[in-house]
VEXKOLGU-926157 format. One record per residue (C-alpha): residue number from 1; residue in one letter; chain; z, x, y. Coordinates in Angstrom, 2 decimals. Example, Ala and Ser with C-alpha at 12.3 -4.5 7.8 and 13.67 -1.06 7.14 Angstrom:
residues 2
(site 1, "A", "A", (7.80, 12.30, -4.50))
(site 2, "S", "A", (7.14, 13.67, -1.06))
***
This chain:
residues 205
(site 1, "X", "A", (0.00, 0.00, 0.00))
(site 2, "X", "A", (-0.73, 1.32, 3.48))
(site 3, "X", "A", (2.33, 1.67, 5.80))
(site 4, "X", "A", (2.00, -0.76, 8.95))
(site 5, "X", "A", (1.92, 2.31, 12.22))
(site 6, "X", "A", (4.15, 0.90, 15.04))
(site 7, "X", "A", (1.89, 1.04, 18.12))
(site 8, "X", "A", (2.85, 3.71, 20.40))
(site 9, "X", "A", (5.42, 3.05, 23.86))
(site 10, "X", "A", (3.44, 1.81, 26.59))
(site 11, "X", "A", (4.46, 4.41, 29.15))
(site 12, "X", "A", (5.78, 3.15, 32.44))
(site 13, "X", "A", (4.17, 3.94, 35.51))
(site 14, "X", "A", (6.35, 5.91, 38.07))
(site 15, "X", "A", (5.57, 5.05, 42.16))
(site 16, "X", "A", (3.03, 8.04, 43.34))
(site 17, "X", "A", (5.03, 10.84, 44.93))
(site 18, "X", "A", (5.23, 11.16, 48.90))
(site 19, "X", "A", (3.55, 14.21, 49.27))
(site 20, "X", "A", (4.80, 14.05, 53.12))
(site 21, "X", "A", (8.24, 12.69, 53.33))
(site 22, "X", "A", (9.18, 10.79, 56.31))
(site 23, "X", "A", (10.33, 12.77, 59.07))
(site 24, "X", "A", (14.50, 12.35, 59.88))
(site 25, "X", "A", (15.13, 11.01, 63.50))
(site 26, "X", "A", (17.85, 13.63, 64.62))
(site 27, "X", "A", (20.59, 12.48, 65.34))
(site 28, "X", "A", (21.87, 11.47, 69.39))
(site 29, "X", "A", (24.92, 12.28, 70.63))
(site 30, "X", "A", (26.26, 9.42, 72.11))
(site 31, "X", "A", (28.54, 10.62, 75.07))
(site 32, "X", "A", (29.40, 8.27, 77.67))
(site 33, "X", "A", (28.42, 9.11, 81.53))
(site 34, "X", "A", (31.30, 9.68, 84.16))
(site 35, "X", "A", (30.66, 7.91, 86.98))
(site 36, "X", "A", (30.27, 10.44, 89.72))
(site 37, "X", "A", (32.20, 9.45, 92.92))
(site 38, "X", "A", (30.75, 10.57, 96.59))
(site 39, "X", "A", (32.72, 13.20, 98.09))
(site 40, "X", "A", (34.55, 11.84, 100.99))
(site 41, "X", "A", (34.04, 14.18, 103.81))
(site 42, "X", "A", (37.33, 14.57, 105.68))
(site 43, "X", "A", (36.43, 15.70, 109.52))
(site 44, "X", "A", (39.58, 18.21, 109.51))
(site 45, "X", "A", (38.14, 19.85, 112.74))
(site 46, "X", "A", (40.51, 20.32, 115.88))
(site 47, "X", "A", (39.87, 17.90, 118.62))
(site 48, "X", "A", (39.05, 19.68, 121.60))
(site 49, "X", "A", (36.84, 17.95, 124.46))
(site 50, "X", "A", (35.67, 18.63, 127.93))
(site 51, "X", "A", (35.17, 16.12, 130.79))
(site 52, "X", "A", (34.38, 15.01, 134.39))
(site 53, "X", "A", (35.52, 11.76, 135.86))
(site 54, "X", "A", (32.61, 10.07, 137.28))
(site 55, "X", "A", (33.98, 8.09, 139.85))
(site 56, "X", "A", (35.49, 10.97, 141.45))
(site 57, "X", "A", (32.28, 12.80, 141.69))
(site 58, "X", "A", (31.11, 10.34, 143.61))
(site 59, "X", "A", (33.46, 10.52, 145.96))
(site 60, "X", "A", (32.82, 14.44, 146.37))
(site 61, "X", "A", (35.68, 15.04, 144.75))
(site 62, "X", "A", (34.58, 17.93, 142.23))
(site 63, "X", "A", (36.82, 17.56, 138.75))
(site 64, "X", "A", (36.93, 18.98, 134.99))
(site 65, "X", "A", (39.33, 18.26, 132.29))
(site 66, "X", "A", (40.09, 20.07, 129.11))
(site 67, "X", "A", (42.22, 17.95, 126.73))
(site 68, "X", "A", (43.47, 19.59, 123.62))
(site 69, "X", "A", (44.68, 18.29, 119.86))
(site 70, "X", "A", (48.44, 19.53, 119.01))
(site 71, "X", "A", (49.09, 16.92, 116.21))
(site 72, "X", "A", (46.95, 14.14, 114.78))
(site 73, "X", "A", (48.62, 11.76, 117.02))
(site 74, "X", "A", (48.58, 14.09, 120.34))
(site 75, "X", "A", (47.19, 15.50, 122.47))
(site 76, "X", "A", (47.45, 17.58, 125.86))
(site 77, "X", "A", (44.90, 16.46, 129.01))
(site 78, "X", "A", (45.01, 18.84, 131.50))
(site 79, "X", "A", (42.69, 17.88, 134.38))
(site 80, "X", "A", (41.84, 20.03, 137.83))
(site 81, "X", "A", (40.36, 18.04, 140.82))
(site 82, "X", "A", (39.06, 20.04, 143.89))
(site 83, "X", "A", (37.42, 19.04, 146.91))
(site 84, "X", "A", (36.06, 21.17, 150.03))
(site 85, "X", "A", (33.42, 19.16, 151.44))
(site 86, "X", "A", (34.12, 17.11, 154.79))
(site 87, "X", "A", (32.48, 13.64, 154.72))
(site 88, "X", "A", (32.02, 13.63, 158.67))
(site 89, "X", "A", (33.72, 15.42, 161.17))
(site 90, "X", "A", (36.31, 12.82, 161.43))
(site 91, "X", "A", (36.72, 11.83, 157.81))
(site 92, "X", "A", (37.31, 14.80, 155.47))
(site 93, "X", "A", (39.37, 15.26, 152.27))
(site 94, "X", "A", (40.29, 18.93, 151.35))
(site 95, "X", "A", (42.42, 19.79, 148.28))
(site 96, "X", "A", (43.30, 20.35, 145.21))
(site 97, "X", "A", (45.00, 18.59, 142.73))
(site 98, "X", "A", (46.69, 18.86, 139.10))
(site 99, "X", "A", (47.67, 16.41, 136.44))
(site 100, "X", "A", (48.87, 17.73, 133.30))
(site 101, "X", "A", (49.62, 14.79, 131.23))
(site 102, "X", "A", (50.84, 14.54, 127.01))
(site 103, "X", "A", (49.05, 11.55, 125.23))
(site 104, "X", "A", (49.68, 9.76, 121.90))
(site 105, "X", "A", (46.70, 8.64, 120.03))
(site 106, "X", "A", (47.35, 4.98, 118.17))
(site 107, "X", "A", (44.51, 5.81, 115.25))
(site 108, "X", "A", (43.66, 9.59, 115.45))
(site 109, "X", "A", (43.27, 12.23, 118.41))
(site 110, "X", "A", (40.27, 11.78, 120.17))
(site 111, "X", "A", (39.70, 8.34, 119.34))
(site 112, "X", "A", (40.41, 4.74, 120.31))
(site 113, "X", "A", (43.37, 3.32, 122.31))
(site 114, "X", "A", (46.39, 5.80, 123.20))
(site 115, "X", "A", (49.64, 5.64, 126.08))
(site 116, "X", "A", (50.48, 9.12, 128.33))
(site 117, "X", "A", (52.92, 10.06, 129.91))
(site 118, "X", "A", (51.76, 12.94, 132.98))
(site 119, "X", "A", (52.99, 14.77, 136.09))
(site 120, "X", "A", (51.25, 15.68, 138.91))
(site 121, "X", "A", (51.07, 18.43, 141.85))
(site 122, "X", "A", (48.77, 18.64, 144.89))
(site 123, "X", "A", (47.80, 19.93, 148.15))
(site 124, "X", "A", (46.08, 18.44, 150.32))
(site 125, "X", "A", (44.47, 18.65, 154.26))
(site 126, "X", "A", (43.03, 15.28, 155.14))
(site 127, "X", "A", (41.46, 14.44, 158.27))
(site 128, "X", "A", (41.50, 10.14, 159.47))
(site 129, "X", "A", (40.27, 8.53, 162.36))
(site 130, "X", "A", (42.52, 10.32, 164.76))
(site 131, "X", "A", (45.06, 11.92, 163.03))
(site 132, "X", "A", (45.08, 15.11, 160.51))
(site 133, "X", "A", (47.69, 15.17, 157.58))
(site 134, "X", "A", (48.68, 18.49, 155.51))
(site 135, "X", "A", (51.13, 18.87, 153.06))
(site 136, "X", "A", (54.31, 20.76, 154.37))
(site 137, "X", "A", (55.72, 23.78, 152.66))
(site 138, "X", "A", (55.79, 22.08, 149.35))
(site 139, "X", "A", (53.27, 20.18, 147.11))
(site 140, "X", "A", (53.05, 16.72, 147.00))
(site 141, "X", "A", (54.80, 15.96, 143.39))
(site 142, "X", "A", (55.84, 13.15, 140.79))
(site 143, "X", "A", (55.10, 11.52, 137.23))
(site 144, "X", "A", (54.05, 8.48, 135.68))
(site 145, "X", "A", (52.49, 6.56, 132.55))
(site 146, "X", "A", (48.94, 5.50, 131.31))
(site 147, "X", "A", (46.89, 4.01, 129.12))
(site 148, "X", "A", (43.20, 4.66, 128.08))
(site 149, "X", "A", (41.04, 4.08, 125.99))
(site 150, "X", "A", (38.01, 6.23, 124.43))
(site 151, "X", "A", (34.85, 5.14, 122.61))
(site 152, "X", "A", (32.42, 7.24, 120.78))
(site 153, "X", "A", (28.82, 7.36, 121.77))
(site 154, "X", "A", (27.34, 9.94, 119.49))
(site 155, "X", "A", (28.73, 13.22, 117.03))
(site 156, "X", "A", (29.80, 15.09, 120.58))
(site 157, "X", "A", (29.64, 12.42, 123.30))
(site 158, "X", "A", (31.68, 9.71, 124.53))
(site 159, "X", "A", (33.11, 8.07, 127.33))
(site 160, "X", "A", (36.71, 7.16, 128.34))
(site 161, "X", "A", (38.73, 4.65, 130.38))
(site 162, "X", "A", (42.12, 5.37, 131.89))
(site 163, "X", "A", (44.83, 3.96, 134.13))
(site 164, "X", "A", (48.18, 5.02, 135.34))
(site 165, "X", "A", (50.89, 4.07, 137.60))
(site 166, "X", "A", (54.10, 6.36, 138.73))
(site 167, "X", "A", (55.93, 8.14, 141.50))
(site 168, "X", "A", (54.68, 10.70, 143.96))
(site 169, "X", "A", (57.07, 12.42, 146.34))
(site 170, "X", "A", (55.46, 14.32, 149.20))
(site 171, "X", "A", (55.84, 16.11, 153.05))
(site 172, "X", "A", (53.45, 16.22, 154.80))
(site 173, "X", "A", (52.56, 17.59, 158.79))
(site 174, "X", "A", (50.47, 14.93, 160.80))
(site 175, "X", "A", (47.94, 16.63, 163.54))
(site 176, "X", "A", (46.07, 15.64, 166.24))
(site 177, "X", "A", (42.48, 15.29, 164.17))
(site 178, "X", "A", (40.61, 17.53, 166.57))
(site 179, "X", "A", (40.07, 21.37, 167.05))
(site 180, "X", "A", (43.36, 22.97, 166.68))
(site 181, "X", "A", (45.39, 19.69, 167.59))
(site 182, "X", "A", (48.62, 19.31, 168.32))
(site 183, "X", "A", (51.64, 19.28, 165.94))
(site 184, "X", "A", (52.88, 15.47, 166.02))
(site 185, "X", "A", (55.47, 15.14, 163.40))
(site 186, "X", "A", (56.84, 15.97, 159.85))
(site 187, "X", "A", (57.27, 13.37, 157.45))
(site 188, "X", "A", (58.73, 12.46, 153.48))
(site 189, "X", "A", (57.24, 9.68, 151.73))
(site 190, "X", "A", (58.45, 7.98, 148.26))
(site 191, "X", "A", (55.07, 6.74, 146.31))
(site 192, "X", "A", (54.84, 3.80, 143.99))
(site 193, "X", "A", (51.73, 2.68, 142.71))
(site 194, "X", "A", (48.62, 3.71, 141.18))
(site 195, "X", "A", (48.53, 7.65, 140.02))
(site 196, "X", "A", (45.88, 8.14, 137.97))
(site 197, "X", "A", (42.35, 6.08, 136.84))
(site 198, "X", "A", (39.28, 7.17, 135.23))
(site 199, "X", "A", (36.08, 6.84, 134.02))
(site 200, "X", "A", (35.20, 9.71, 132.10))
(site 201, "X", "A", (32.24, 10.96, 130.78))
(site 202, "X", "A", (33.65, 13.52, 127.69))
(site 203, "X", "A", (32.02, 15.99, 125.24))
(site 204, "X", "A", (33.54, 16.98, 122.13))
(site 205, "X", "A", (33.40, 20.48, 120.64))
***
C-alpha cells in the first residue's frame, strides 16, 4: 500500500521589510518663556535748573536764578536781580537785589506744586517824580513765604509760577530828584505785603 504524503506547510507571508525606516522626530524641549518685564528707568539725576523771571525783564530789571536739589523734597532758589538802566530822567530804578529762599517740593524736586520759605536783602537808588530815595547805611531786609508751582514743557524746559508775601524792614535817605539835590530826610519803614512773584521761564540741566 502506498503511504498517503501530508502536503507540505503553506508558508506564511511576512510584511516586506522597510528598507528606509521612518525618520524619528527629535524630541522638543518644552521650557516655558519668562515673561520679560521693561526696565523701569529711574531719572536719579540731581535737579539743578537755571532761570530768568520774565516779567521782570520787562521791566528792565535784569535777573537769573540758580535753584539747586539738596533732598528729593528740597530744594535751594537762590535768585540775583540787578538793574542800572534809568527809564527817564525822572523815573529810574537802580539796584540790586537778593532772595535766597529754601523750598519743599509736594511730589519730587523740580516738579509740580511746592511752599518756600525765603529772605531777602537789597539796595536800592530810586528816582520818583520829585523826590530821590536811597537806602541808608544798611540794606533794606526781611523774610516771608510762597508758593509756586512748576510745569514741564519738554526734557530741559519749563516754566514756573510763584507768589510770596512777608516782611521787609528798610532806611532809606529821600533827595531832592535833581542834580545833586538836597538831603530832605531819613526814614524806617515796616513792610507787609507782597515780597516775591514770578513768572519764570527755567531750564533744567
Amino acid at each position: 500500500m502506498s503511504k498517503n504524503k501530508r502536503p507540505p506547510p503553506k508558508r506564511r507571508r511576512q510584511p516586506p521589510k522597510n528598507r528606509h525606516p521612518p525618520k524619528l522626530k527629535p524630541l522638543q524641549k518644552t521650557t516655558k518663556k519668562r515673561k520679560v518685564q521693561p526696565v523701569k528707568k529711574v531719572n536719579n539725576s540731581r535737579y539743578i535748573a537755571l532761570k530768568t523771571n520774565v516779567p521782570f525783564d520787562a521791566l528792565a530789571v535784569q535777573n537769573l536764578a540758580l535753584e539747586v536739589q539738596l533732598h528729593k523734597h528740597i530744594t535751594i532758589d537762590f535768585p540775583i536781580m540787578w538793574s542800572i538802566s534809568d527809564i527817564e530822567r525822572e523815573h529810574a530804578i537802580r539796584g540790586i537785589a537778593l532772595q535766597p529762599e529754601g523750598r519743599w517740593w509736594l511730589k519730587k524736586a523740580g516738579t509740580g506744586h511746592f511752599f518756600g520759605l525765603h529772605t531777602h536783602l537789597a539796595w536800592f537808588n530810586a528816582k520818583w517824580e520829585d523826590n530821590r530815595y536811597q537806602t541808608a547805611k544798611r540794606p533794606l531786609a526781611g523774610a516771608g513765604i510762597s508758593y509756586g508751582y512748576k510745569a514741564d514743557l519738554s526734557a530741559h524746559w519749563g516754566v514756573e509760577f510763584n507768589i510770596g508775601a512777608g516782611y521787609a524792614n528798610m532806611k532809606y535817605d529821600t533827595f531832592y530828584n535833581i542834580e545833586n539835590g538836597a538831603w530832605l530826610n531819613t526814614r524806617i519803614r515796616h513792610y507787609w505785603g507782597i515780597t516775591r512773584a514770578g513768572l519764570s521761564l527755567v531750564y533744567r540741566f
